[in-house]
N, C-alpha and C positions, 0 to 999 in steps of 0.2 A: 130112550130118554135123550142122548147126545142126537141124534134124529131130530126131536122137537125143538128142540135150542136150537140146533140150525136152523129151522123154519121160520122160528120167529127172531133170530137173527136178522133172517134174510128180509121180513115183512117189515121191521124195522129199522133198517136199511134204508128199504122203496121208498120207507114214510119219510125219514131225513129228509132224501134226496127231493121228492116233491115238497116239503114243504122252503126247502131254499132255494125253490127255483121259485115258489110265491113271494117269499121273500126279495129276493134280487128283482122279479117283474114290478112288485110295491115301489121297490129300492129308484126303480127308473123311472116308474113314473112322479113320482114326489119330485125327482132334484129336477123332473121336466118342469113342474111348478114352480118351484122355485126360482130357475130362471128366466123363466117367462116373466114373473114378476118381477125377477130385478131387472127386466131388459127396460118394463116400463118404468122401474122406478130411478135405474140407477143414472139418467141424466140430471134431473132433479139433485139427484145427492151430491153430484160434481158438483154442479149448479151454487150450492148452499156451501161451499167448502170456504167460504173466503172469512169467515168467522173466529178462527183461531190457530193454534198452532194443531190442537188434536183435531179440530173439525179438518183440516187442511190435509192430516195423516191421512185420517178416513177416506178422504175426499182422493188421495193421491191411489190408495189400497183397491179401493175401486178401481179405478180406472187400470190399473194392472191386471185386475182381475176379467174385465173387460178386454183387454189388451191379448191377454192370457189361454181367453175363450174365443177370441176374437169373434166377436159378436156372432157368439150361438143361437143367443136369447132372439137375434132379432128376423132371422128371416124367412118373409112370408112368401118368401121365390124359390126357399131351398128345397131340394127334392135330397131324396134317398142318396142317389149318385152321386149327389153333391157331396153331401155328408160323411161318406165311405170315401173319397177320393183318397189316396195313397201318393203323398207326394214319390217316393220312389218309384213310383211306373208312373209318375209324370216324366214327360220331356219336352222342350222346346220345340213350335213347331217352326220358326222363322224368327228372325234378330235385327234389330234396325239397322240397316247400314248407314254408319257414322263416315260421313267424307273427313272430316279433319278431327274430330273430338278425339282423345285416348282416353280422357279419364272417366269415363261412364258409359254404361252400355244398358240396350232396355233387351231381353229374351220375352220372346212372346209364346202364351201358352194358348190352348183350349178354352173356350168359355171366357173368353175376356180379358184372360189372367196375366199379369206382366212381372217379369223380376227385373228389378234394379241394381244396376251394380254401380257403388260409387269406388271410384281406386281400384284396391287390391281385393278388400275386403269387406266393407259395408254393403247389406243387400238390404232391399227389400221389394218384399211381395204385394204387389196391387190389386187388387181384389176388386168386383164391381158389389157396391151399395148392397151390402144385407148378405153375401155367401163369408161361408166359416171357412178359416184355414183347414188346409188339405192335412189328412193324419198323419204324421211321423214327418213334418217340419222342422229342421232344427232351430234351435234358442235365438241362435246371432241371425236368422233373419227375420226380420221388423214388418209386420201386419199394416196398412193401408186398405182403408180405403177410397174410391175413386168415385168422386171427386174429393180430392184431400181438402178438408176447413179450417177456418180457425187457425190458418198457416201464424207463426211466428215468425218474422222475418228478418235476420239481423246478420244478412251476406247482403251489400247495398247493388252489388253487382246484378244480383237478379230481380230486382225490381224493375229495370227497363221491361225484361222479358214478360212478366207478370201485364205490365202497360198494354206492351201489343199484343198481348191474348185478351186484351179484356175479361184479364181475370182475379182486380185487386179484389173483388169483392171477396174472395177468400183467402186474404188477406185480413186476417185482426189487431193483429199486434206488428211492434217493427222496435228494433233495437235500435233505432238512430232518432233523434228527436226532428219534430219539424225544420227546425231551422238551420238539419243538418244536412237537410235534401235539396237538390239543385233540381231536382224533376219536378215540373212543377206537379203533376196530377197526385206521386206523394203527396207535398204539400199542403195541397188542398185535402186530402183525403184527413191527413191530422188533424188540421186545422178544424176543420169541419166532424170530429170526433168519430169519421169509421174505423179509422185504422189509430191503437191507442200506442203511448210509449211503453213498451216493458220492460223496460233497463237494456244496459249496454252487453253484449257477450259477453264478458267478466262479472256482471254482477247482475242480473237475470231477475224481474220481480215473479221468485215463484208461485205466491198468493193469485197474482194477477194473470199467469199465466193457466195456469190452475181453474179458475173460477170460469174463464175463458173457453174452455173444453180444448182446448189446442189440441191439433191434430195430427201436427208435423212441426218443428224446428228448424228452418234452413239456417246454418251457420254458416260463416266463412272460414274458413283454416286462422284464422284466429283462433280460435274456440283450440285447436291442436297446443296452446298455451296454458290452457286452461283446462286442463284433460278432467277435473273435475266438477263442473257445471254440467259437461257431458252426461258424465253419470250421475249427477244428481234429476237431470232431467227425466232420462231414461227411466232411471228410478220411480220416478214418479209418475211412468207410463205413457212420458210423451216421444216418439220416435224421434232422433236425430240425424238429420243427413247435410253432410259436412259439402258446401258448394267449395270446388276443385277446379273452378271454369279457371282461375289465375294461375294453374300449374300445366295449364294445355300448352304444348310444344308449338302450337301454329295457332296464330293471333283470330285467325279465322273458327278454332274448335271453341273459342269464346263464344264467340255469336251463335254455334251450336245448339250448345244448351238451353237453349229455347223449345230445342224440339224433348228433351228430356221434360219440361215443365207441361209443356203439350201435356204430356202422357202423363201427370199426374193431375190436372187441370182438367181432362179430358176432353182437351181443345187439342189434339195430332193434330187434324188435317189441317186448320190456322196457322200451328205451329211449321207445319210444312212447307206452306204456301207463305209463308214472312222469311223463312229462311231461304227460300228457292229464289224468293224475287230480291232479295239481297246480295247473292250470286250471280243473279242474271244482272244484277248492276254493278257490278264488279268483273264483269269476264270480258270485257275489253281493255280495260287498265292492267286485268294479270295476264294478259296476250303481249304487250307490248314489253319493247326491248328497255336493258336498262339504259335510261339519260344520262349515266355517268355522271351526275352532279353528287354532291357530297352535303351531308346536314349533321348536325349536333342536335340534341336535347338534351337542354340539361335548364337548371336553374342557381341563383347563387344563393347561397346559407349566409344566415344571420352574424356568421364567423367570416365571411371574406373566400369559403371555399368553395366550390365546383359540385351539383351533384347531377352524374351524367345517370345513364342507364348501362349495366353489360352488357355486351356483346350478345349473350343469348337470350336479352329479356325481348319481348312481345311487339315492344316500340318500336326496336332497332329490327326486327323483323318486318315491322310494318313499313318501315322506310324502303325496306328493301323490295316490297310487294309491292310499292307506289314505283318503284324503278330509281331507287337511290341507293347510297352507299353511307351509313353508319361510321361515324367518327365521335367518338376517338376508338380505332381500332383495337385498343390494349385494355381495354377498360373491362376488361374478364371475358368468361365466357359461362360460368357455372349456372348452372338453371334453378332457381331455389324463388323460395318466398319474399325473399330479400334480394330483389332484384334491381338495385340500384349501389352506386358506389360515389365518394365524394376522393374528388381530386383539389391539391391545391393548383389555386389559381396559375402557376409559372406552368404548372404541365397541364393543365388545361391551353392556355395562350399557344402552348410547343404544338399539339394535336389538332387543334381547330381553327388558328387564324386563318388559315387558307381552306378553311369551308365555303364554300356553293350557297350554303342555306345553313340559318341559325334558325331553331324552333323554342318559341322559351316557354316552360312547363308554370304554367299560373296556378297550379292547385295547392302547390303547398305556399307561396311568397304573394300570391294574387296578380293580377292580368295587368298589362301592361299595353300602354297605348304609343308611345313615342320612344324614338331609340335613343332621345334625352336622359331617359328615365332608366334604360341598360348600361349608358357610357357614367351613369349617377353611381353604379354598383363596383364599377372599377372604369378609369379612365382609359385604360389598357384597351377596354372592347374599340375603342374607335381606330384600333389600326388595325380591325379583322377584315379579312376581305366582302364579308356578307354584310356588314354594317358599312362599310364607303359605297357598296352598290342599294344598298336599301335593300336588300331582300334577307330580312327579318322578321321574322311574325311569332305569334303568341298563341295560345291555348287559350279554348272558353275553363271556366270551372265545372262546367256537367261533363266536359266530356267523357270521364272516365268511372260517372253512374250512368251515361248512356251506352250498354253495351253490347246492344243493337246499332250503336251509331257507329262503329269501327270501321264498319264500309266505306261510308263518307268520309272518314279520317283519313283514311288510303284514298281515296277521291280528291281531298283536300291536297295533301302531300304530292300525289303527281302533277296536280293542275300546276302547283308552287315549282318544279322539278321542270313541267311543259313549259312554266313561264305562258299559263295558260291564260291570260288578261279579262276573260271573258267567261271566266268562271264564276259561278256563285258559292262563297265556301261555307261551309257548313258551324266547324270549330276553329279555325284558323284566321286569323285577323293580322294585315299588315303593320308593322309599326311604322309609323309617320316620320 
């Protein structure tokens, strides 16, 4: 008797075990339905989100979930291999070599695949059109794919870059209004309704960005003030990557980042070729010895005081690239976001009357034409030595959303420093 109990124990057993293994095969194929279906349907449901506050949920719930699967549903290129890959027995097979940039790096994988690193710690994974993240991924790195759309753009710094890749058109959105831009092809781009406003980095139109399908966030370390926009964005499944190009140590790892945009553009070898011939226009000016002349940048505040640049900000290293020497020497040296400082006017007059060359900064007080118009601001400048010789000049206002034009700046400045009479300048205009 205890014989036959065991038998059919055991037969009973067998049966379990096959029918949950029909079970689980049922199991797999349904949720493949499934999201096959949502792959067609759920752009559509982004799409329809601008409706409400709960349609907007929905809308936002989706696209994490998307975000999440990183498009499972959609690709008709994925093979098996794909599908199994194990990020842990991934590994880099080669790494861009960055000549000047520190604050980003791109690791190049297998199949296409690139990691990003912005800083210390923001990554993310670039992926080509339609393959799924690799298994055992973790959380804090950010799914892309390439070509990234629907860019939100509200770092004004990389706009030049986006220019010379001819790549606004992925470009939809911009945090600065038209009439904040001094490039003209912005500009014209708002003006002409491809590229729309979506509020400023503090106050972000979610609806609109939402509706939009966004794809990427570039912020500017502004957005590091506002640390919750970040997450509310996130939240809502759109990647953020914090643009770091104004915390590069050398004025040059600016212009860099171009090649970073390459690589999400999927315009590298443009981005190559713009930054190599920027270089090559540039390496007989950083060949030459320094002029030993001496310059100021600064401008005067609404208060009567001085506001120069520190010692280790970007300008005063650009003077030095052009073969000059930064004054007022004291004026710091800390490297931060806040890279300017205001002096009053008597220690201003102590540090710079015996400057070479005065540069006067037009983007916050506006450009300047005559040195009637400097001696207007305090009568003091007219016993400087740069103003009794005339060699005074002034800043355009784009120059510092052209940041691809930094070359020319350092161009500009040595010619100014050669005393080069026969130069054409780019940014720099003498005062009269």
């Amino acid at each position: 008797m205890d014989k036959n109990r065991i038998h059919l124990f055991r037969r009973r057993r067998e049966t379990d075990k096959r029918y949950r293994r029909y079970v689980r095969c049922l199991t797999v194929i349904l949720l493949s339905v499934v999201m096959l279906c949502a792959g067609c349907t759920g752009k559509d449901a982004v799409g329809s989100s601008a409706g409400g506050s709960g349609e907007q949920t929905a809308a936002a719930d989706s696209r994490q979930n998307e975000a999440g699967s990183s498009t499972e549903a959609a690709p008709k290129t994925e093979t098996a291999a794909t599908a199994s890959r194990s990020w842990n027995n991934m590994s880099p097979v080669s790494s861009m070599d960055l000549l000047y940039a520190d604050q980003f790096s791109v690791d190049y994988y297998e199949n296409d695949i690139s990691l990003i690193t912005i800083g210390d710690t923001d990554q993310f994974l670039l992926l080509p059109e339609g393959m799924s993240a690799p298994v055992g991924l973790p959380d804090s790195i950010k799914i892309l794919q390439k070509p990234v759309k629907n860019i939100y753009l509200v770092a004004t710094s990389a706009m030049d870059d986006f220019i010379h890749l001819d790549a606004m058109d992925l470009i939809a959105l911009s945090g600065t209004k038209d009439t904040g831009w001094y490039l003209p092809e912005a500009r014209t781009a708002m003006e002409e309704g491809k590229i729309a406003y979506a509020g400023k980095y503090s106050a972000p139109d979610y609806e609109k960005i939402l509706s939009s399908d966004c794809g990427l966030a570039v912020e500017s370390t502004m957005i590091y003030h506002t640390p919750e926009v970040k997450e509310q964005l996130e939240r809502l499944g759109i990647p953020v990557l914090v643009e770091r190009s104004s915390y590069e140590g050398h004025p040059l790892g600016r212009m860099e980042w171009i090649r970073l945009y390459g690589v999400l553009t999927g315009k590298e070898a443009e981005a190559e070729q713009v930054f190599r011939e920027n270089m090559d226009a540039l390496s007989d000016v950083l060949d030459m010895e320094p002029s030993g002349k001496t310059a100021a940048f600064f401008y005067v505040t609404n208060s009567g005081s001085v506001n120069v640049r520190k010692n280790g900000d970007y300008i005063a290293k650009m003077i030095a690239l052009a073969g000059g020497t930064y004054i007022p020497g004291n004026a710091g040296s800390d490297e931060n976001a806040l890279s300017t400082m205001n002096m009053d006017f008597e220690s201003f007059y102590a540090a710079a009357k015996d400057a070479d060359v005065l540069i006067y900064n037009s983007t916050i007080d506006g450009e300047l034409t005559a040195i009637d118009e400097l001696c207007a601001k305090n009568q003091l400048f007219a016993d400087f030595k740069a103003v009794k010789e005339g060699n005074v000049w002034c800043t355009g206002k784009n120059m510092f959303q052209e940041t691809m034009g930094l070359g020319d700046m350092i161009r500009d400045m040595n010619a100014v420093f050669a005393d080069d009479t026969e130069y054409s300048f780019t940014y720099l205009h003498q005062l009269k």
